[in-house]
C-alpha positions in Angstrom: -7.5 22.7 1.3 -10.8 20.9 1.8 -10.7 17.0 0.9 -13.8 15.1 0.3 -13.0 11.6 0.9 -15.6 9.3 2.0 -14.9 5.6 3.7 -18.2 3.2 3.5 -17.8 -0.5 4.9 -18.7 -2.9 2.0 -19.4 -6.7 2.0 -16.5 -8.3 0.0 -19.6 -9.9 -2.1 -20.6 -6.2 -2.9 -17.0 -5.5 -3.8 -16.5 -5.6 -7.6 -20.5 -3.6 -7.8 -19.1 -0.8 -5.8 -15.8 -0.6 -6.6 -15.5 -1.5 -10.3 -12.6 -3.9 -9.8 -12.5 -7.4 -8.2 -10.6 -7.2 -4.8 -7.3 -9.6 -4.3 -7.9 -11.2 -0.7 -4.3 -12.6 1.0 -4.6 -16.4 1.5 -2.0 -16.2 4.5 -1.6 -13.0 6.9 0.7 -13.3 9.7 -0.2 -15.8 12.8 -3.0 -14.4 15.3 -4.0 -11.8 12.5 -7.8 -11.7 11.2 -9.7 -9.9 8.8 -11.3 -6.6 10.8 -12.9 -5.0 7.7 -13.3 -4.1 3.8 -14.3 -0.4 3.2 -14.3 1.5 0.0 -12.5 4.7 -0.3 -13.6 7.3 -2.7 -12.9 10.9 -3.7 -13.8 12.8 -6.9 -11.3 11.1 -8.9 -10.5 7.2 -7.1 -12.1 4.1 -5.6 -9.2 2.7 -3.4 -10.1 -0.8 -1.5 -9.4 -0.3 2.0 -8.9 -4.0 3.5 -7.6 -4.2 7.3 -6.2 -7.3 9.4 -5.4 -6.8 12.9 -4.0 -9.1 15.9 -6.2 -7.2 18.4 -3.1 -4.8 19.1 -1.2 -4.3 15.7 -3.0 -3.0 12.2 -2.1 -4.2 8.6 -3.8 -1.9 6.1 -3.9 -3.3 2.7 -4.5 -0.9 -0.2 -6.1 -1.6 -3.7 -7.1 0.6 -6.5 -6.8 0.1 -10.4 -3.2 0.8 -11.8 -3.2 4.5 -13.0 -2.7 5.2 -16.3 1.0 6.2 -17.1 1.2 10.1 -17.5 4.4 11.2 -19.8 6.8 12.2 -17.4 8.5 15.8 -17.3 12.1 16.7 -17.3 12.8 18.1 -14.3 15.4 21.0 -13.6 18.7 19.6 -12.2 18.3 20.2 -8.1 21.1 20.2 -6.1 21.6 17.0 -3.7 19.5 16.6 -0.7 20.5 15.5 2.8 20.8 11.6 2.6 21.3 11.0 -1.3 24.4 9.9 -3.1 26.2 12.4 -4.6 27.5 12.1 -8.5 30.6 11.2 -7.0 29.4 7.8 -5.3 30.2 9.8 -2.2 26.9 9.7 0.7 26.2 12.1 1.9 25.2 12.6 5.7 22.6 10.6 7.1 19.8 12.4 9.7 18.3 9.6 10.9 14.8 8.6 11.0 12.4 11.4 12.3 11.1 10.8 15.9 7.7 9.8 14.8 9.1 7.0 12.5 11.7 5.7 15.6 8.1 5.5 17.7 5.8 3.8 15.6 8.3 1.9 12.7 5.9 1.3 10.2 7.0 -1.3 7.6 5.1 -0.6 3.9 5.5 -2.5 0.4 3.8 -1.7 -2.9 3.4 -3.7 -6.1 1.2 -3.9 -9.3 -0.8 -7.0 -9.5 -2.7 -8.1 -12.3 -3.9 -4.5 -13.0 -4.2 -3.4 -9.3 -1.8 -1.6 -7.6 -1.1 -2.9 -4.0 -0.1 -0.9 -0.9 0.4 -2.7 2.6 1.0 -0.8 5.4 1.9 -2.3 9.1 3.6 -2.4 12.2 5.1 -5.7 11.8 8.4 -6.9 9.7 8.9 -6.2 5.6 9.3 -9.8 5.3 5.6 -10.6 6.6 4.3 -7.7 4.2 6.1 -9.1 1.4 4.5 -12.6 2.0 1.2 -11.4 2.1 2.1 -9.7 -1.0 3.2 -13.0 -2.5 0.1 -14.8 -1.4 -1.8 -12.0 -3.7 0.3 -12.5 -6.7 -0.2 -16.5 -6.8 -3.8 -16.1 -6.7 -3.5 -14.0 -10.2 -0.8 -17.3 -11.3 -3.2 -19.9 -10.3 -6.1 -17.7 -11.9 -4.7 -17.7 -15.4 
């Protein structure tokens, strides 16, 4: 399957004129980390904000794009358990293990809806840093309203 994405650098001044939504800047990223670039994703269907901070080794990749519209959700055919889900029982069942890839390059992700955006951050560096760049984006909507 062919996918069309494009990625275009924008100005964060340019941001709400090219993406139709106002972008949500952290006011604390992790020590040594610094703003490396905005760009604006875009297919046939979604502008997504594409924000990056990086040490100089390490990449956070911080996602934005309008909270999609809730879709009524189908009833789906009972599916027998899958490796590393509880059973009815309360019983676990067997754990694999992360995949290789995963045990090589741990990346750490969070997602939230903020004030109409939904968030993604993806990074090499610990949940609890994501989450308080996460929480630096929420008190921006607070202090807004």
């Amino acid at each position: 399957m062919e996918v069309s994405a494009q990625r275009q650098p924008i100005n964060v001044a340019d941001a709400m004129r090219v993406l139709g939504f106002p972008l949500l800047l952290p006011t604390w990223v992790p020590p040594g980390y610094v703003l490396d670039g905005v760009f604006a994703l875009q297919d046939r269907q979604w502008k997504v904000a594409h924000i990056v901070y990086t040490d100089g080794i390490s990449v956070i990749s911080l996602f934005e794009h309008p909270v999609p519209k809730e879709r009524p959700r189908e009833r789906r055919p009972f599916r027998p358990e899958r490796e590393g889900q509880h059973s009815q029982l309360g019983r676990e069942a067997p754990r694999m293990g992360p995949p290789p890839m995963v045990r090589m390059f741990p990346q750490q992700w969070v997602r939230r809806d903020i004030g109409g955006l939904r968030v993604v951050l993806v990074g090499e560096t610990s949940r609890e840093w994501l989450e308080r760049i996460v929480e630096s984006l929420a008190s921006q909507i607070a202090s807004d309203r």
